[in-house]
BAVEXDREN-479125 format. One line per 4 residues: number of its first residue (from 1); for each residue x, y, z of C-alpha. Coordinates in steps of 0.001 Angstrom, whole numbers. Example, Ala and Ser with C-alpha at 12.3 -4.5 7.8 and 13.67 -1.06 7.14 Angstrom:
BEGIN
1	12300/-4500/7800; 13670/-1060/7140
This chain:
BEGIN
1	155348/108413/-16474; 155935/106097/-13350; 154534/107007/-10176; 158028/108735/-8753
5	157796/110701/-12250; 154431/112149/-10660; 155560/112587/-7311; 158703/114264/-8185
9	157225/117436/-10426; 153965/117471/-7720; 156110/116999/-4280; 157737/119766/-3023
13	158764/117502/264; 161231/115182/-1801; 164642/115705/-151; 167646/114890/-2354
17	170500/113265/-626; 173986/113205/-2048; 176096/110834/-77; 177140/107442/-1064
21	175540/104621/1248; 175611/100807/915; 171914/99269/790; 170798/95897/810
25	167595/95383/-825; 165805/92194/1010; 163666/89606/-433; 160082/90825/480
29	161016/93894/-1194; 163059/93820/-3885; 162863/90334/-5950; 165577/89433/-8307
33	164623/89920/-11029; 166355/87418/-13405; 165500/87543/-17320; 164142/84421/-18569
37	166557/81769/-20297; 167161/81464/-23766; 164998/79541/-25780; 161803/79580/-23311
41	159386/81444/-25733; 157865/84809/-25869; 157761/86198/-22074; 153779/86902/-23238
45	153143/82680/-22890; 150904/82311/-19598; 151932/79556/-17247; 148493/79692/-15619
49	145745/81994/-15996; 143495/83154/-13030; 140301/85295/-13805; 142089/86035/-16902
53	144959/87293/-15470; 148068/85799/-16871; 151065/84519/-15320; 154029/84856/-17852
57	157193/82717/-18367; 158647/86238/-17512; 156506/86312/-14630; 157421/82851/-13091
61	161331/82472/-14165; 161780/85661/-12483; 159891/84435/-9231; 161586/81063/-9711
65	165081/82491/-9967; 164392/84974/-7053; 163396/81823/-5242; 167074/79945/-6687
69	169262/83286/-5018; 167736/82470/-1818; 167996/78879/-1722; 171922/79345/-2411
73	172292/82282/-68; 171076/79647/2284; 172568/76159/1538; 175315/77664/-914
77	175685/77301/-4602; 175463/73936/-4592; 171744/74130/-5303; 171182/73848/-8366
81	168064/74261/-10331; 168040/70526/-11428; 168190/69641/-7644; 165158/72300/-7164
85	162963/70969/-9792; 163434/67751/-8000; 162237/69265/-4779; 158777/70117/-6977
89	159844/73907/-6022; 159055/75045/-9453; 156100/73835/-8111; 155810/75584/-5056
93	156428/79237/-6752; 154131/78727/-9529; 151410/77821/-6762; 152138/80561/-4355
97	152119/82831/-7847; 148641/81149/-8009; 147574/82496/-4592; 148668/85789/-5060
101	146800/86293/-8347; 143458/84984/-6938; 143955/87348/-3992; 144492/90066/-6206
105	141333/88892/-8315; 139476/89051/-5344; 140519/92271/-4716; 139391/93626/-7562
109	136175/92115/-7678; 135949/93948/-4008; 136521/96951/-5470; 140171/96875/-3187
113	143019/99361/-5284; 146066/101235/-4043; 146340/104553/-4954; 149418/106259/-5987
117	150444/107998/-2955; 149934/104793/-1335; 152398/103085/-3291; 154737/106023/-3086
121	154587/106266/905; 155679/102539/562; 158661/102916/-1417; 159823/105896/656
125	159759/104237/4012; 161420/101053/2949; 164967/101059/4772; 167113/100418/1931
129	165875/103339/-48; 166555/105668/3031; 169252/107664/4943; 169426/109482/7831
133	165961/109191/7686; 164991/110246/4416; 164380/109248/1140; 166904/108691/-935
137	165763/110843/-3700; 164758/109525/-7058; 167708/109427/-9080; 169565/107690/-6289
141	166457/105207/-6139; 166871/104264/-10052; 170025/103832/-9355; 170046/101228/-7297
145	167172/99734/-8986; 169260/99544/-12481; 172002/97850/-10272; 170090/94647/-9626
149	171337/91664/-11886; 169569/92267/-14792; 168554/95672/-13661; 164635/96230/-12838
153	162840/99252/-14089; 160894/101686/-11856; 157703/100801/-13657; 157988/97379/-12722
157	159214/97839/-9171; 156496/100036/-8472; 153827/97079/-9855; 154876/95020/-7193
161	154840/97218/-4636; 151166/98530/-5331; 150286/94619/-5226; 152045/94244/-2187
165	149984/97049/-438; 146582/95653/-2117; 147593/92555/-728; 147875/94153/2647
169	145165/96122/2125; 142712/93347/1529; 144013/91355/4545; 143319/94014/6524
173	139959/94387/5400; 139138/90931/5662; 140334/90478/9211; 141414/93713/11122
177	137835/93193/13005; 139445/89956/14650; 140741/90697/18373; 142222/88877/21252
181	140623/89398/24577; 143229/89802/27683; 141471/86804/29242; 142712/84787/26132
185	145889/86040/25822; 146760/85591/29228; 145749/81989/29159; 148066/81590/26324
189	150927/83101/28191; 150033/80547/30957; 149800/77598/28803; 153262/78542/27129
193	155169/79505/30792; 153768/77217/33168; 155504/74412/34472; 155100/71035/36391
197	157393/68700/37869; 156021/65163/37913; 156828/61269/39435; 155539/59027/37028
201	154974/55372/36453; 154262/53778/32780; 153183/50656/31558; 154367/50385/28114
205	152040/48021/25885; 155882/46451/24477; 156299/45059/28005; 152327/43092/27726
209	152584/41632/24285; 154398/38405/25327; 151498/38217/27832; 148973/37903/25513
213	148185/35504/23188; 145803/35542/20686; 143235/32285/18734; 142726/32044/14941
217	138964/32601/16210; 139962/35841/18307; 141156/37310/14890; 138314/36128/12339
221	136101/38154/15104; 138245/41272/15201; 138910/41269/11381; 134603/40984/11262
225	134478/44341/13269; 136838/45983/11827; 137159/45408/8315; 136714/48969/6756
229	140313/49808/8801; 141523/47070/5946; 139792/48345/3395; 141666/48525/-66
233	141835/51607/-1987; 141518/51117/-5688; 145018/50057/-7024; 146065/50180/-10927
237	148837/49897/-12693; 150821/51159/-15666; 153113/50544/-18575; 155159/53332/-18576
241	159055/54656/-20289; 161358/56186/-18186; 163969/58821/-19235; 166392/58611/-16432
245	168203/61781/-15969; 170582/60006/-13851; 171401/57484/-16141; 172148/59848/-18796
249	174100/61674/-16652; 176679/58723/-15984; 176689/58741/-19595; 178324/62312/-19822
253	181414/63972/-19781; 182096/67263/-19405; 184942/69175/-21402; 187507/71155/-19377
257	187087/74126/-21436; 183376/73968/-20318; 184206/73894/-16704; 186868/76719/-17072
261	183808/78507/-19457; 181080/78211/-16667; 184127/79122/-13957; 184428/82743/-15329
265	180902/82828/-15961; 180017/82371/-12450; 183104/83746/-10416; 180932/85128/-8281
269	179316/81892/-7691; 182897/80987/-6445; 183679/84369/-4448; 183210/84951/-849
273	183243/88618/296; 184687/90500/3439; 182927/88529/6227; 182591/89254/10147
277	181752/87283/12808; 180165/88861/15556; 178437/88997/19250; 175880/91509/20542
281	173336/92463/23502; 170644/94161/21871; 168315/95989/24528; 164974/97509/21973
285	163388/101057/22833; 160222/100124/21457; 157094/101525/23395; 159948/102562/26556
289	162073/105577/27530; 165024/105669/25245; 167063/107726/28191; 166213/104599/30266
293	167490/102025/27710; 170424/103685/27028; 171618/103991/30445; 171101/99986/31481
297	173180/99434/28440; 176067/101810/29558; 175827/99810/32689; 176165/96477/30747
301	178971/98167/28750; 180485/98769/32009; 180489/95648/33950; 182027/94316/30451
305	184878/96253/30245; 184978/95759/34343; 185481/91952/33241; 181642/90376/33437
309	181323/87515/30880; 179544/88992/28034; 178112/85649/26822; 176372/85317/30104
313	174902/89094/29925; 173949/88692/26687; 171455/85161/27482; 170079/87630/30577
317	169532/90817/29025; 169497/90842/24850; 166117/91267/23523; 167210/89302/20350
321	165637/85842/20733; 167656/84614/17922; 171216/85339/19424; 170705/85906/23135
325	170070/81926/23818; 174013/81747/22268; 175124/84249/24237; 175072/87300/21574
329	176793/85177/18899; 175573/86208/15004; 177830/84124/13652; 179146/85150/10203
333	177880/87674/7941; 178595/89641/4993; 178195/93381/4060; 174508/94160/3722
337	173060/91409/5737; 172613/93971/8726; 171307/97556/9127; 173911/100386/7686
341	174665/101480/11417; 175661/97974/12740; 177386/96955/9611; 179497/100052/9953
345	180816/99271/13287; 180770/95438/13043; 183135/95627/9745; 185930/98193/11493
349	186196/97052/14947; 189417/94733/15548; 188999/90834/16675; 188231/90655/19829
353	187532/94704/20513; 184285/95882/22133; 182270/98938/20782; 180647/101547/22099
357	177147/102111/22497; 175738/101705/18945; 171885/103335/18237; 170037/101030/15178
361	166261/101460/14146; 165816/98195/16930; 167467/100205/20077; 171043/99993/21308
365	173520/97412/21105; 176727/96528/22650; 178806/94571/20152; 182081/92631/20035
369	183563/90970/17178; 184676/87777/17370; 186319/86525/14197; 187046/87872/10523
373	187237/86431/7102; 188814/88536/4496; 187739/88447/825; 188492/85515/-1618
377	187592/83687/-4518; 188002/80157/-4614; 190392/78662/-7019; 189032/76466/-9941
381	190861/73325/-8942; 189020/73850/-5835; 185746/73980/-7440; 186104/71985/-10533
385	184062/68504/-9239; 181156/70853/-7964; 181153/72772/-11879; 181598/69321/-13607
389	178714/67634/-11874; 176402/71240/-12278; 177063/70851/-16054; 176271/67197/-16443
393	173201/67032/-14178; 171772/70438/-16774; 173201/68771/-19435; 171017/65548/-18785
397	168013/67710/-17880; 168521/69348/-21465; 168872/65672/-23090; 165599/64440/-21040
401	163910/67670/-22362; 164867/67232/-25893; 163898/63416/-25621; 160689/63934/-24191
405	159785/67020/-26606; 160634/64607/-28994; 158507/61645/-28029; 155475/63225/-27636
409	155057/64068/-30830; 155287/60245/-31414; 152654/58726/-29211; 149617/58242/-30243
413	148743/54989/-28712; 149870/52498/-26137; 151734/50768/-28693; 153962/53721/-30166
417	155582/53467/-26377; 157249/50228/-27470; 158285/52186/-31151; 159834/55153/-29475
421	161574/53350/-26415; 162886/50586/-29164; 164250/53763/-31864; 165954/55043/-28734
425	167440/51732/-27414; 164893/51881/-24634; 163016/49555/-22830; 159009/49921/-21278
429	158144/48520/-17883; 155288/47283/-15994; 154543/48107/-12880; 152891/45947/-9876
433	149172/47329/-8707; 149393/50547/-6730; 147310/52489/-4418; 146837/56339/-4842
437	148997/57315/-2220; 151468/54081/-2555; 154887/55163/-4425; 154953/53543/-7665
441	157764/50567/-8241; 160487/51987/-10443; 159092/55598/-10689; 159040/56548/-7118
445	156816/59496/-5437; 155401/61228/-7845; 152305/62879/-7442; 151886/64100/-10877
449	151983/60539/-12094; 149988/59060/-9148; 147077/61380/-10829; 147524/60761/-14074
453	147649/56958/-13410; 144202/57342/-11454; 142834/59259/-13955; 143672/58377/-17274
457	141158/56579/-19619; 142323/53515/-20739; 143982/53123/-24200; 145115/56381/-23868
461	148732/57449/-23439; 149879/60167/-21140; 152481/63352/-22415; 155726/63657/-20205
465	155167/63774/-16909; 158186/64489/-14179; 159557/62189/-11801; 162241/62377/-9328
469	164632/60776/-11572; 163399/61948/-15040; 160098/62067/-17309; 157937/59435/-18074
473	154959/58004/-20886; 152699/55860/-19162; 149812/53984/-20054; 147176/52266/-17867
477	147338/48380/-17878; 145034/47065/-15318; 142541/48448/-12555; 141044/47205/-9647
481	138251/48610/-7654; 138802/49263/-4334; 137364/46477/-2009; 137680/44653/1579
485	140380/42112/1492; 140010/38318/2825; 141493/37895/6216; 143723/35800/4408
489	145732/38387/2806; 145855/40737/5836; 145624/38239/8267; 149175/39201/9888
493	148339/42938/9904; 145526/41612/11844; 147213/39293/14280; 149764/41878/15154
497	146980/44769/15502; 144692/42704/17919; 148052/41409/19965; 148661/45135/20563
501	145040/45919/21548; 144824/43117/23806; 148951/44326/25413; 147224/47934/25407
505	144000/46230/27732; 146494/44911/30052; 148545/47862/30696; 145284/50313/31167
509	143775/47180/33667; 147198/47330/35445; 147811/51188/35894; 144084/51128/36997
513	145376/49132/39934; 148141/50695/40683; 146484/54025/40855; 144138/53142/43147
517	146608/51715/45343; 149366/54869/44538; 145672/57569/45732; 145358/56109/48801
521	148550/55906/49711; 150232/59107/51648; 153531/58238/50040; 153507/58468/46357
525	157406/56857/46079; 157300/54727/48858; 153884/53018/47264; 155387/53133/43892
529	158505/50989/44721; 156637/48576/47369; 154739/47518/44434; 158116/46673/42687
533	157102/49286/39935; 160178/51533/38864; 159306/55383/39646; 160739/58087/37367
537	160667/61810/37555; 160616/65109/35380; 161612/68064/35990; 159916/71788/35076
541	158243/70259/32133; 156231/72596/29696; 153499/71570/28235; 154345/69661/24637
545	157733/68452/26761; 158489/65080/25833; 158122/62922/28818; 160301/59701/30193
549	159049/56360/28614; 155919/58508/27338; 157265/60984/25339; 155279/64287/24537
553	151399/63467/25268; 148884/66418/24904; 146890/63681/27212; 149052/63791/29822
557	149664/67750/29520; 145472/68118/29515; 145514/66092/32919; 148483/67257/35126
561	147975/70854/34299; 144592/70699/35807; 145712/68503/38623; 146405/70675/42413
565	149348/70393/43712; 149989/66573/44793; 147355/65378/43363; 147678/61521/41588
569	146414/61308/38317; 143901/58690/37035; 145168/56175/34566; 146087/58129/31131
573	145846/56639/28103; 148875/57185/25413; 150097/55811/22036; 152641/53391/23908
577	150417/52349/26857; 149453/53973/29979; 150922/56172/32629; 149885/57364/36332
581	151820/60721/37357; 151975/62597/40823; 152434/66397/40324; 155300/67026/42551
585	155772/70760/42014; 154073/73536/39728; 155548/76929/38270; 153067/79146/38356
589	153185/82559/36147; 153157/86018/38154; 150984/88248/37642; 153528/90862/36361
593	154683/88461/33724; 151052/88213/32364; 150825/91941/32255; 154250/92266/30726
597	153500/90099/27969; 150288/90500/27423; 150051/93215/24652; 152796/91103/22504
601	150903/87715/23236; 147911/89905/22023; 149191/90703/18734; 151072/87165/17676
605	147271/85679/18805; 146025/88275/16764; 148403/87613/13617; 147387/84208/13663
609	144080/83907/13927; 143572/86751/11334; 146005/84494/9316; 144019/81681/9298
613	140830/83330/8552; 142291/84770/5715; 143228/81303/4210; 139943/79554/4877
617	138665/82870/3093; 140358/82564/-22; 140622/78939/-124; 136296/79305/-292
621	137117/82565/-3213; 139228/80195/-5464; 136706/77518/-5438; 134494/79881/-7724
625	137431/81152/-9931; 138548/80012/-13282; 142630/78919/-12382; 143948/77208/-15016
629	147881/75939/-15778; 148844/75402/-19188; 150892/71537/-18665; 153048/71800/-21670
633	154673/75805/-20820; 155370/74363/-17241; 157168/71119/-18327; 158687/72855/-21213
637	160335/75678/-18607; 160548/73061/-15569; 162081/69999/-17503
């Protein structure tokens, strides 16, 4: 018996509604859950284990897949799961997977639980399982839960959502003690909001360098004080055979009756639905006087229809960040992306109408639609090159897979490389020595490799580890320990750095001049140009605003923003020289605005910092925990 089960013969408050109503079930709460492939094993295989609690295949292709549907909902269906696994986001889920198990092993071992009325207030108040209001009702709520693709059962909905509040509840243990004083918030809101106009000259180090020169003797002495900045990590390098995905994948071709197969397999893949483009001005009633709210948007309504630019209202007066910078514009959308009571009106206005008032769980909007899309399906000859290179990109994953499965069981030692590349009409490469952190010559980036080639003994042979262009067997040929080189072999580097240095002297000597003379002058410009220097100015710059010649300089920002009004700055140090400034003009924050804001700057200061404590805190708790990944499931699902 699932918790709903419970509630519904215990609960006399359920309230059944009978009414048909479109819902869109989001990410954060409903995952789509996507059965795991053919041919992956028994869902029971653990991917990784931590404190003994298992993460199944089941467990991470449905997290993975979840993870797919959003990545195409974003970029389109053109993202692919080989193009993923490149990415390393296989990766990615099986490590955030990671996290969430450890935080839930440290919840237990706090003694943190949810009970079931906690889990059940959580499914009632999410949105999509509401109306008017109310909860759904439970047969409405399986339902919708049997409708996701496969369907998800109620017992394994409600699993996630009690993690989800432990999850929350152990956060909020952790950190709800964290606060933000209104001294500290309203410094934030100053150091976002306040602005400075400046009059500036630079001295770029670029314009010194021809001025200095530098002796064979200058750089023996610089290289002899600074050697460790040439120091020489350890460097190795590797034997290794390469399955090229891509190179198989020239090698295929792709039936037609395959394409038209994975066509009708996928229509919807290849089907757009009803979409709407629209515009709104969005004014929120949280925390104010909803009579209030509702009559300043009447009035916008009104100066509207009396001819006012809505784009222009819309950048003054919406409350939605996202749109009201492009003047109310949504752009496209499809059914369920918005909240029932927006979607309603948004999908049966006319082009180019405006609506009434319309009331949403966020306040009141005005909206007007812009633009429609009806309904269609794209036709195959439309899609064919986009199906056709989707099958032979899997298709060469599959081959690489099979290769790889099948060449491990062959290597033994660093000699059976040469036996299984040869029976496959392969060849094994050398690489050149290699740093770490250096990308290896003919293998790329790979970070999985990097390791293995740092840590493998030698005469030993590594199993199949993933590039971004296939697998690969490697073996370790050589090593050297890292070292300091000669000045010889870095003795360029070293020229160039010390030529720089020498340009960046010069420019701090001369801006050290010129501010002295630019201080004691009472005319900032007129000083400026009498010493043939060329002024430039900046206008209402916040701080982290990239500056002319300078760009953005949190050294500059730390000095002007103290500076009075007027005031000429000392010479500042940046990455590309030096610069004196003049602050010409400040922008001040009112009072008003600092109490305005002060309660939301509050709570994102707030969300942060209790964010960050919570991070360092479990990054400490999985130090002591036993988190293992099983190598071989992951390649053998991720390959």
């Amino acid at each position: 018996m699932t918790m709903l089960d419970r509630m519904r013969r215990h609960q006399g408050w359920l309230k059944w509604s009978l009414g048909l109503v479109v819902l869109t079930f989001v990410f954060f709460y409903v995952p789509d859950f996507l059965s795991p492939p053919t041919g992956t094993g028994a869902t029971a295989d653990a991917v990784a284990t931590v404190q003994g609690r298992a993460i199944t295949v089941g467990d991470f292709t449905r997290a993975y897949n979840a993870q797919l549907a959003q990545f195409r909902n974003a970029y389109g269906n053109n993202m692919s799961p080989a193009m993923l696994r490149q990415l390393g986001m296989d990766r990615q889920v099986l490590q955030q997977m990671i996290d969430q198990e450890a935080v839930l092993a440290e919840a237990t071992r706090l003694g943190i639980s949810a009970t079931d009325a906690e889990v059940r207030d959580r499914i009632v108040s999410i949105p999509a399982f509401q109306e008017n209001g109310q909860f759904i009702g439970e047969q409405r709520y399986r339902q919708l839960l049997r409708l996701q693709r496969p369907p998800i059962t109620a017992a394994q909905f409600e699993d996630e959502i009690r993690n989800s509040v432990i999850l929350d509840k152990m956060r909020a243990t952790l950190t709800e003690w964290i606060t933000v004083s209104d001294a500290d918030a309203d410094a934030e809101y100053r150091r976002r909001n306040e602005k400075v106009s400046l009059e500036l000259v630079s001295f770029p180090t670029v314009s010194f360098l021809g001025q200095v020169q530098v002796t064979d003797a200058d750089v023996a002495t610089y290289f002899e004080q600074s050697k460790d900045t040439y120091r020489i990590g350890e460097r190795r390098k590797v034997r290794y055979l390469l399955l090229d995905a891509q190179a198989i994948r020239n090698n295929i071709t792709v039936p037609e009756q395959d394409i038209q197969r994975a066509y009708r397999q996928n229509i919807e893949q290849y089907s757009q639905s009803e979409q709407v483009r629209a515009s709104h001005i969005l004014l929120n009633t949280e925390g104010k006087d909803e009579a209030a709210v509702r009559a300043k948007a009447e009035d916008l309504l009104k100066q509207i229809k009396g001819g006012a630019d809505f784009e222009a209202l819309a950048r003054a007066n919406s409350q939605d960040p996202a749109s009201a910078s492009k003047g109310g514009d949504l752009d496209f959308f499809g059914r369920g992306r918005m909240v029932p009571e927006f979607e309603a009106v948004a999908f049966t206005l006319p082009v180019g109408q405006l609506s009434d008032v319309v009331r949403t769980q966020y306040g009141f909007h005005i909206m007007k639609v812009t633009d429609k899309k009806a309904a269609e399906v794209q036709p195959l000859d439309a899609v064919r090159p986009q199906i056709a290179e989707q099958l032979k990109v899997e298709r060469a994953q599959t081959r690489v897979q099979d290769l790889a499965t099948a060449i491990t069981t062959e290597l033994k030692t660093p000699a059976d490389l040469d036996k299984a590349a040869a029976k496959r009409g392969l060849k094994v490469q050398e690489s050149p020595f290699f740093m770490r952190s250096e990308p290896i010559a003919g293998l790329g980036a790979s970070p999985e490799v990097s390791e293995q080639a740092f840590t493998l003994d030698a005469g030993k042979v590594s199993g199949p580890l993933r590039t971004g262009t296939g697998v690969a067997f490697l073996t370790v040929t050589g090593s050297e320990a890292a070292r300091v080189p000669t000045l010889t072999e870095v003795k360029e580097r070293v020229t160039t750095d010390l030529k720089r240095k020498k340009a960046q002297d010069v420019a701090r000597t001369r801006a050290q001049a010129t501010a002295t003379t630019l201080k004691a002058s009472a005319d900032f410009t007129a000083a400026a140009k009498a010493a043939g220097l060329t002024l430039r100015t900046a206008e209402n710059l916040a701080r982290g605003a990239a500056i002319p010649e300078v760009g953005p300089s949190p050294a500059v920002d730390q000095a002007v923003f103290s500076l009075p009004l007027g005031a000429v700055s000392d010479p500042i140090t940046t990455p590309n020289g030096a610069v004196v400034v003049r602050v010409a003009s400040r922008t001040d924050v009112p009072a008003t605005d600092l109490a305005k804001n002060r309660d939301a700057i509050r709570r994102e200061l707030a969300s942060q910092k209790r964010s960050q404590f919570f991070a360092s805190y479990m990054t400490k708790a999985k130090q002591g925990m036993g988190i293992n990944i099983d190598q071989a499931v992951l390649q053998r699902l991720t390959t």
